[in-house]
C-alpha positions as CSV (number, residue, x, y, z in Angstrom):
1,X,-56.5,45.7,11.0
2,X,-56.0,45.0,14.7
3,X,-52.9,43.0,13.6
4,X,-51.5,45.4,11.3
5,X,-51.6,48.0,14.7
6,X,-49.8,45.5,16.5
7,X,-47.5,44.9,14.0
8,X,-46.4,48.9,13.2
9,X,-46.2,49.1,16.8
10,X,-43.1,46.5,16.9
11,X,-41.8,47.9,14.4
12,X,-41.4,51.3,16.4
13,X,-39.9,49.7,19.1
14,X,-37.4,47.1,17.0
15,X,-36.0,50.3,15.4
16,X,-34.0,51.5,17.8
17,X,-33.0,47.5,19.2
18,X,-29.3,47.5,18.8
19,X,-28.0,43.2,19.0
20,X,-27.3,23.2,33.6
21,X,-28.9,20.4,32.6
22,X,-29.0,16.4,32.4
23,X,-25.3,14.9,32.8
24,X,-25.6,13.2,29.6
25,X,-22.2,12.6,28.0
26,X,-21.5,14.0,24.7
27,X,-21.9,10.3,23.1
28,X,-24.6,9.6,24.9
29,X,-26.2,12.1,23.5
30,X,-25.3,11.7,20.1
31,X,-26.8,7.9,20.6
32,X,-30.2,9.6,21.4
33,X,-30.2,12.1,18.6
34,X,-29.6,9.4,16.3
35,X,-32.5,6.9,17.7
36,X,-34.8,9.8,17.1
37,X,-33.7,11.0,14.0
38,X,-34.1,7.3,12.6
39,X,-37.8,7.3,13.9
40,X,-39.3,10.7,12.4
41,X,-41.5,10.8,10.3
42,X,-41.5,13.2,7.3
43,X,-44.5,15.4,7.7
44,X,-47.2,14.7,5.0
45,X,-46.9,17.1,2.3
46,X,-50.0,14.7,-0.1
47,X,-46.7,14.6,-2.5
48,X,-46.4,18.5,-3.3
49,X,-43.0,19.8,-3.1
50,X,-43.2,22.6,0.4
51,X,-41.2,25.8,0.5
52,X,-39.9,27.2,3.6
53,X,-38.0,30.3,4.0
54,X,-34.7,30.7,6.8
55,X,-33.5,33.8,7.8
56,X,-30.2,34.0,9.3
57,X,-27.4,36.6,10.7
58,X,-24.3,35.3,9.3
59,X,-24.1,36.1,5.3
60,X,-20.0,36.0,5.5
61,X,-18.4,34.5,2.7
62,X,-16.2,32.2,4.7
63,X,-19.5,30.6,6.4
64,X,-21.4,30.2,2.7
65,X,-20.0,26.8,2.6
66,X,-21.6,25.9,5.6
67,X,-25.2,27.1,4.8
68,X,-24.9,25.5,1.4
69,X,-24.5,22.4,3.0
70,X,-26.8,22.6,5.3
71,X,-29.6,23.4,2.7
72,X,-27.8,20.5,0.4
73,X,-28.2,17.9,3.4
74,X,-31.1,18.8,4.5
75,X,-33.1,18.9,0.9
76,X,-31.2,15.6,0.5
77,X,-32.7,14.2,4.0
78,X,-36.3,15.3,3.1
79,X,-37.0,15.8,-0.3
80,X,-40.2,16.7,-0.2
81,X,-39.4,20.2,1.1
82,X,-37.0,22.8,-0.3
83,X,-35.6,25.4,2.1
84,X,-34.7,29.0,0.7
85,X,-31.7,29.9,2.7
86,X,-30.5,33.8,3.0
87,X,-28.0,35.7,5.4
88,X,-28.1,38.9,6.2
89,X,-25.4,40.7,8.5
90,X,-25.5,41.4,12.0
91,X,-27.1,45.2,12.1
92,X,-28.8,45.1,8.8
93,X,-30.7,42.3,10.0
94,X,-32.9,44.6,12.1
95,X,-33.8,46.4,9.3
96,X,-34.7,43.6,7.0
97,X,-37.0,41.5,9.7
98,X,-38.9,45.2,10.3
99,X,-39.8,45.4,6.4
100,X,-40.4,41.9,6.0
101,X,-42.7,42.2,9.1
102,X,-44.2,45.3,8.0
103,X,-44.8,44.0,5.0
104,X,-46.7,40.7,6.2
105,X,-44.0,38.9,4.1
106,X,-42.4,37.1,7.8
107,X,-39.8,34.6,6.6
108,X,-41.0,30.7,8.1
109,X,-37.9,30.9,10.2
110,X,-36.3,34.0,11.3
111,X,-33.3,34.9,13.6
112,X,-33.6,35.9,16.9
113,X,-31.7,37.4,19.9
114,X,-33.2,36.5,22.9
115,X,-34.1,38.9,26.0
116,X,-36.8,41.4,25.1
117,X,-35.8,41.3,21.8
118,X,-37.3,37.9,21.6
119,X,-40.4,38.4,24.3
120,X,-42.0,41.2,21.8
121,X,-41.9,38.7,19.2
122,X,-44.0,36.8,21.2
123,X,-46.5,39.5,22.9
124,X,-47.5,40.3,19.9
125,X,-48.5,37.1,18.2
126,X,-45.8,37.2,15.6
127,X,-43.8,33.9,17.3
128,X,-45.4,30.5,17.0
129,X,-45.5,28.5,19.7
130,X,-43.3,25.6,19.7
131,X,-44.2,23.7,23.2
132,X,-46.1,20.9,21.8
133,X,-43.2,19.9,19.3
134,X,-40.5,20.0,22.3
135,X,-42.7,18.0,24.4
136,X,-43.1,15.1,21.7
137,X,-39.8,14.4,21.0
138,X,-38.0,14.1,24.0
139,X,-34.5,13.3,22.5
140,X,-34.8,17.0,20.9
141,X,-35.1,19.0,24.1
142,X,-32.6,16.7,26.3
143,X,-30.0,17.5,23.3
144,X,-30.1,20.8,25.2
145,X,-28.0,22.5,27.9
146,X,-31.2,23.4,30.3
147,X,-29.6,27.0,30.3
148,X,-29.9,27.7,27.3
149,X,-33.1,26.0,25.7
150,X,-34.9,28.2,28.8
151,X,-33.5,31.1,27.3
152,X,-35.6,30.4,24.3
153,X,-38.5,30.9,26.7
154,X,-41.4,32.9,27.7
155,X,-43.8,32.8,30.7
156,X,-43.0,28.7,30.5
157,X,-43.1,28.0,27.0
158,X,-40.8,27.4,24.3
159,X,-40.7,29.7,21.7
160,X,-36.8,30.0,20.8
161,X,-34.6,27.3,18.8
162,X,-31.2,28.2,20.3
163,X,-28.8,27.7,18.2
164,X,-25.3,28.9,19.2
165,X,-24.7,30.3,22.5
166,X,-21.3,32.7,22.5
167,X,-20.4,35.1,25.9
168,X,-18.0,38.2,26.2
169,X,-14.8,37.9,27.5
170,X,-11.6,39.6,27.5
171,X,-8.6,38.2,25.2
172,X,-5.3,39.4,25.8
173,X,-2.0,39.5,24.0
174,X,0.5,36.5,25.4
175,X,3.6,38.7,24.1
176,X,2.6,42.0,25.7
177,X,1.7,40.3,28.8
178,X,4.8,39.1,29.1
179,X,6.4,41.8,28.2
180,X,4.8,43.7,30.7
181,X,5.1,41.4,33.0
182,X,2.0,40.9,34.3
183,X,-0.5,37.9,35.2
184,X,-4.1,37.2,34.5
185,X,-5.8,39.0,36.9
186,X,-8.4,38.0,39.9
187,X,-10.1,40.4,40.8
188,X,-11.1,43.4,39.1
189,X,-8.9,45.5,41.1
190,X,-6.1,43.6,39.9
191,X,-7.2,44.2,36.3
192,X,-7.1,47.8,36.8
193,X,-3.6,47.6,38.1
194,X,-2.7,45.6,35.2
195,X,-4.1,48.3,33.2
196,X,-2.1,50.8,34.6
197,X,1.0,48.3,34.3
198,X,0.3,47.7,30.4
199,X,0.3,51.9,30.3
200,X,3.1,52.7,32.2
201,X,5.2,50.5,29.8
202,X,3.9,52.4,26.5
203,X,1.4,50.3,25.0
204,X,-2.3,50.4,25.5
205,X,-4.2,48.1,27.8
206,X,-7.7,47.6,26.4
207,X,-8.5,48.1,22.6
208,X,-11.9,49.3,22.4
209,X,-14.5,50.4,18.9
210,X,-17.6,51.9,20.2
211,X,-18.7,53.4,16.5
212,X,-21.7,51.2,17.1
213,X,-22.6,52.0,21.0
214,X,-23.5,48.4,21.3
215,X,-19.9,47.6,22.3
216,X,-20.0,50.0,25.0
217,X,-23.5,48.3,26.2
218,X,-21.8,44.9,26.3
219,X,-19.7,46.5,28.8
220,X,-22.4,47.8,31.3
221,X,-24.4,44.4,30.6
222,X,-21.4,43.3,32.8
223,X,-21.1,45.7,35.1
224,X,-25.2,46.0,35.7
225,X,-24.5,42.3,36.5
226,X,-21.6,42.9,39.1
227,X,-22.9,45.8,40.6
228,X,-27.0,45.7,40.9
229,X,-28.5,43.3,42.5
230,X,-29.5,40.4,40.3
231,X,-33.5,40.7,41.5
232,X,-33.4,44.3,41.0
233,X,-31.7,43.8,37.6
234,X,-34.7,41.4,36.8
235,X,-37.6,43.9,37.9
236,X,-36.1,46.8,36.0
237,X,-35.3,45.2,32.5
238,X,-38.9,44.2,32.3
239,X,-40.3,47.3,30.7
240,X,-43.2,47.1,32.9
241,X,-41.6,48.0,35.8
242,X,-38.0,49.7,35.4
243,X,-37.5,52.0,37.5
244,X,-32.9,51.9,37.4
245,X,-32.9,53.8,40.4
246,X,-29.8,51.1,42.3
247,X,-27.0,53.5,43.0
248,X,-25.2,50.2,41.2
249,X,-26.4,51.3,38.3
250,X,-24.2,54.7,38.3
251,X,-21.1,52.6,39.8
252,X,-21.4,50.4,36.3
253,X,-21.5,53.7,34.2
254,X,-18.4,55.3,36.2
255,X,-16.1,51.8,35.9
256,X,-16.9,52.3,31.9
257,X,-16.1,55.8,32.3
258,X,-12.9,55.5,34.3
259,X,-11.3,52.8,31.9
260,X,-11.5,55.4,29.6
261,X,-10.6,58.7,31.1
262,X,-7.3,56.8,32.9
263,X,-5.9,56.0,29.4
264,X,-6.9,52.6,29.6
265,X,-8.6,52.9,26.2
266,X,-7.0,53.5,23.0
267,X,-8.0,57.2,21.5
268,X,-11.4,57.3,19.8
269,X,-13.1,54.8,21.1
270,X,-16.2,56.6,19.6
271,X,-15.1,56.6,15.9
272,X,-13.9,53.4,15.8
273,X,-15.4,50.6,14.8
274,X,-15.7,47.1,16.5
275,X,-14.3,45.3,13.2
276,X,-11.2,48.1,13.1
277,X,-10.2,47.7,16.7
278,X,-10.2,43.9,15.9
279,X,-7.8,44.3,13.6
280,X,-5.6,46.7,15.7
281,X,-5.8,44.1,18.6
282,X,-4.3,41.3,15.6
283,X,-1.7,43.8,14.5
284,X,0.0,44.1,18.2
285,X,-1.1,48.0,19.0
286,X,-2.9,46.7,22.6
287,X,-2.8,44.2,25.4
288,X,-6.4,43.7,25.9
289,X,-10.0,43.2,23.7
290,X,-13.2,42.6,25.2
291,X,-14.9,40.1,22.8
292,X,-17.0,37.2,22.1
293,X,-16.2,33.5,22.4
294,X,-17.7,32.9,19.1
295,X,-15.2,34.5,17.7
296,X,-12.3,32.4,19.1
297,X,-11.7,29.8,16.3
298,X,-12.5,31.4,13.0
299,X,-10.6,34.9,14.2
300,X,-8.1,34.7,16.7
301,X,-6.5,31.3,16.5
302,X,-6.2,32.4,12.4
303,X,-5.0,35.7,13.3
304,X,-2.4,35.4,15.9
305,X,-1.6,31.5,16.7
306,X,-0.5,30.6,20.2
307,X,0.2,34.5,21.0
308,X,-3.2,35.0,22.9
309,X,-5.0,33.7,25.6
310,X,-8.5,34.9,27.8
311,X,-9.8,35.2,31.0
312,X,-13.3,36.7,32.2
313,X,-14.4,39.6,34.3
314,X,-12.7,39.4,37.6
315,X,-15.3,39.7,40.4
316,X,-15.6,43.4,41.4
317,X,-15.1,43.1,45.4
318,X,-17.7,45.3,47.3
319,X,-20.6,45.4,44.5
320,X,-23.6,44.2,45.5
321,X,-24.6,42.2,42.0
322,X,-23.8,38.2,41.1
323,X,-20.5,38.0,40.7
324,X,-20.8,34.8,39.2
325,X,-22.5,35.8,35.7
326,X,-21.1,36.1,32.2
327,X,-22.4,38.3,29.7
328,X,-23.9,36.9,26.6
329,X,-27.0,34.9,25.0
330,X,-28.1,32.5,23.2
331,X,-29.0,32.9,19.2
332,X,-31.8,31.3,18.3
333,X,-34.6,30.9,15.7
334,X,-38.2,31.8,15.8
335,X,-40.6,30.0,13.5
336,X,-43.7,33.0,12.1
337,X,-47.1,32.5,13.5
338,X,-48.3,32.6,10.5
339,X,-46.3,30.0,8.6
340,X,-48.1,27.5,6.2
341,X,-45.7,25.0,7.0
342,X,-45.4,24.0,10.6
343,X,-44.3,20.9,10.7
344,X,-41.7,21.4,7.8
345,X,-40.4,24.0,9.6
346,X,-39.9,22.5,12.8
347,X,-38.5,19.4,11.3
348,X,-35.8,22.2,9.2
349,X,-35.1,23.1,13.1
350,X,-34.3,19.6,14.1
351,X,-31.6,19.3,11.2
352,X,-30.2,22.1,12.2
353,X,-29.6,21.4,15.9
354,X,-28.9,17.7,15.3
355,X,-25.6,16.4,17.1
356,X,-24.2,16.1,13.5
357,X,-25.2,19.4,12.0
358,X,-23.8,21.3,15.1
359,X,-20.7,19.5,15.2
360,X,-19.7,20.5,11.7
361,X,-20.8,23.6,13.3
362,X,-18.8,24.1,15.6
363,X,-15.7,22.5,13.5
364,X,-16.2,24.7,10.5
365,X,-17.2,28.1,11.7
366,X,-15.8,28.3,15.3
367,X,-19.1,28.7,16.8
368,X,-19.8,27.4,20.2
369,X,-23.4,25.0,20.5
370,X,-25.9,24.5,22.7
371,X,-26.2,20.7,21.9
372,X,-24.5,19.0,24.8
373,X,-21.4,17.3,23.7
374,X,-21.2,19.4,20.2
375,X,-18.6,21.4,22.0
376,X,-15.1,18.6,21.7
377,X,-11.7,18.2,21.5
378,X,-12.7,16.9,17.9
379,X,-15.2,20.0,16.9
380,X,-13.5,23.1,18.6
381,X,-9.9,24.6,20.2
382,X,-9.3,24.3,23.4
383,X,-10.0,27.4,24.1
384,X,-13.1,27.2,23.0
385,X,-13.7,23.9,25.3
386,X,-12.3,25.4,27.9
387,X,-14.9,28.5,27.8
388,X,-18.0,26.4,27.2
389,X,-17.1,24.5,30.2
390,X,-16.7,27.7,32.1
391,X,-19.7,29.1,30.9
392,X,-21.7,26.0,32.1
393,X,-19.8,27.0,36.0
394,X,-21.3,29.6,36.0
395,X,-25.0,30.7,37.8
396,X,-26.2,32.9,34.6
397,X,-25.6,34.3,31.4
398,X,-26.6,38.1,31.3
399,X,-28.6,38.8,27.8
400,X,-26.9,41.4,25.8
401,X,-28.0,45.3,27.1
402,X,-29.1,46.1,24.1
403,X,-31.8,43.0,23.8
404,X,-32.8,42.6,26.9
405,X,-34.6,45.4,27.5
406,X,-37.4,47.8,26.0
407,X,-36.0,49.2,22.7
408,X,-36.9,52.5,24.4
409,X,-35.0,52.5,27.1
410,X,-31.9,50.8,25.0
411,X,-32.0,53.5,22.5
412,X,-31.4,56.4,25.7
413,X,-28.9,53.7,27.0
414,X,-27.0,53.8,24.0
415,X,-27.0,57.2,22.8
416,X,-25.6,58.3,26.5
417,X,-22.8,55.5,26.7
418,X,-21.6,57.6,23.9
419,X,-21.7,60.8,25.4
420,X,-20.2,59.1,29.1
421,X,-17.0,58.5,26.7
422,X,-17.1,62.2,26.0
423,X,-17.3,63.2,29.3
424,X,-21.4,63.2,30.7
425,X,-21.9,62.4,34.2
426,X,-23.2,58.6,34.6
427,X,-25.6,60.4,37.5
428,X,-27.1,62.2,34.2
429,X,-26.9,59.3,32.0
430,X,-29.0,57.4,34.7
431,X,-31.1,60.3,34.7
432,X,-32.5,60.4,30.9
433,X,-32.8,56.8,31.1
434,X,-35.0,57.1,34.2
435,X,-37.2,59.3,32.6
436,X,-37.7,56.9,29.6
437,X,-37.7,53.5,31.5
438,X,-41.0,55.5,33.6
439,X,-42.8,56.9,30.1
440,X,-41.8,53.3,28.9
441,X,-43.6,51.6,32.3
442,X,-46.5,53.7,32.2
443,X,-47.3,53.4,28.5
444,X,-47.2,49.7,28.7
């Protein structure tokens, strides 16, 4: 019963939830993956076929292939355990863990962002804990970048298998640019002039959907970051003790807001969608997209070749947050506490993450890893290499808003970046959420 409590009370929460290491040498590393993956052992199943279940967030039909294979190869690896492979899109997905979780029916493996998202997993007994498994195979957690396999923890042990890493940054229009004369910008001063540039000359500078206010709270993740200080950041996105009373918190809101009351926006940013601004961005009708990495390869290379580029947030000169930070996460898979199958399940995780598995990965669906080396000239665009290696210059990687704090306080968040684009006062916005981040603080 106690669990069932524990369990509905996750569920509430989840509801409103929106979305460097060892200087091994990508060979190297692929040498070490290989050693250990000739030395498992296939975990003792007395002969009886095992069924695991996998959960992902990517049900597109342009990725099925890869799934298919990766349940083909690993079935054909270990044939003693059958994995039951389903996708389910990016928003949905909420929906479907909540009444699989509510239903005690928890998938063996399920999808995860990281951030709070992931840590209430964990606080309430839901997660397995996966330390002893990292810790006896070594080869497995040096495959890692550091960064990223600690985002896949809590209070010092690992929970999270990340699996893809991907950060925001903006892409821009090569012919427009050019057009408009104007450069990749510095600072963010300069990206405001370019802005203003881009508009003078008749086309819009920044394409933006916030249908789903998530888009809006990919922004802010980025401006908390450049204009809080990174310990306050820390003290108030733990939902024990946010408080959001750094004036950089209203300086973050007003930078969204001013993008979009100086034109720099395309109209209705609030009825579009992410996936129909996309497709204006491809079609020529603005300069400037803020987007994810991920989304490089299988999208923009396809949908306008050699007419795009990207660059990330300038540094905002003044603001008192890290200036060196790039907003985005690491996707990663969470194994039920209550699985059957342990070791099958952990060894489905190794496939998955193995040098060879990512690297078709990366090759076939554009996505970037967080394998060391998985990330080549062989695997991925330039572009793509070219951001990993930024990504691993820089001090951080700011979780996602909208995971990586209470679902509480998101759901205020996001319901106010909405009415910011219609006009509210950020003072206000900071206000309501405030009020929640204390009831959130006390109630904890």
């Amino acid at each position: 019963m106690k669990k069932c409590k524990i369990i509905l009370i996750l569920l509430a929460i989840l509801a409103f939830t929106g979305c460097s290491g060892s200087p091994d040498t990508g060979e190297e590393n692929k040498e070490k993956q290989e050693e250990s993956k000739v030395t498992e052992q296939q975990p003792e199943t007395d002969g009886e076929k095992v069924e695991i279940t996998f959960l992902h967030k990517w049900p597109e039909e342009s990725r099925a292939e890869f799934w298919k294979s990766v349940e083909e190869g690993f079935e054909d690896s270990y044939p003693n355990i059958d994995v039951k492979i389903e996708g389910v899109a990016d928003d949905p997905i909420k929906e479907k863990l909540n009444v699989m979780l509510g239903g005690g029916d928890c998938p063996d493996i399920f999808f995860s962002w990281g951030g709070e998202y992931k840590n209430k997993f964990i606080r309430e007994g839901i997660a397995l804990d996966l330390t002893t498994y990292y810790e006896a195979d070594e080869g497995w957690r040096n495959s890692y970048i550091e960064a990223l396999l600690k985002s896949g923890q809590f209070e010092g042990k690992q929970y999270g298998t990340p699996f893809l890493v991907t950060a925001k940054v903006f892409v821009y229009n090569k012919e427009i640019f050019e057009k408009c004369n104007v450069n990749v910008p510095a600072t963010y001063e300069e990206f405001l002039s370019i802005c203003q540039e881009i508009k003078d000359q008749g086309e819009t500078p920044i394409i933006f959907g916030n249908q789903a206010p998530w888009a809006a709270a990919h922004y802010i993740t980025t401006f908390n970051q450049k204009c809080v200080p990174a310990d306050v950041l820390q003290k108030d996105y733990d939902p024990s003790s946010g408080e959001f009373m750094d004036a950089g918190y209203v300086e973050a809101l007003e930078m969204l807001q001013a993008l979009n009351e100086n034109g720099y926006f395309n109209e209705g940013v609030n009825s579009t969608s992410s996936s129909a601004a996309r497709e204006m961005f491809w079609a020529g009708q603005g300069a400037i997209i803020y987007d994810e990495i991920a989304n490089f390869q299988g999208m923009y290379e396809e949908k306008m070749p050699g007419n795009w580029g990207w660059f990330a947030c300038p540094a905002v000169e003044g603001a008192k947050g890290n200036q060196s930070t790039i907003t985005g996460g690491a996707d990663m898979f969470l194994v039920s506490a209550d699985t059957e199958h342990p070791e099958e399940a952990v060894q489905f995780l190794k496939y998955l993450t193995s040098m060879e598995v990512q690297e078709k990965m990366c090759k076939e669906l554009g996505f970037q890893s967080c394998i060391k080396g998985a990330v080549n000239e062989e695997t991925s665009i330039p572009e793509c290499v070219d951001a990993m290696e930024f990504i691993e210059t820089q001090d951080g990687i700011a979780d996602w808003l909208d995971t990586a704090m209470s679902a509480n306080v998101v759901d205020i968040y996001l319901a106010n970046l909405q009415e910011l684009l219609n006009g509210k006062a950020a003072a206000e916005v900071m206000t309501d959420v405030q009020a929640e981040a204390a009831r959130v603080a006390k109630d904890y």
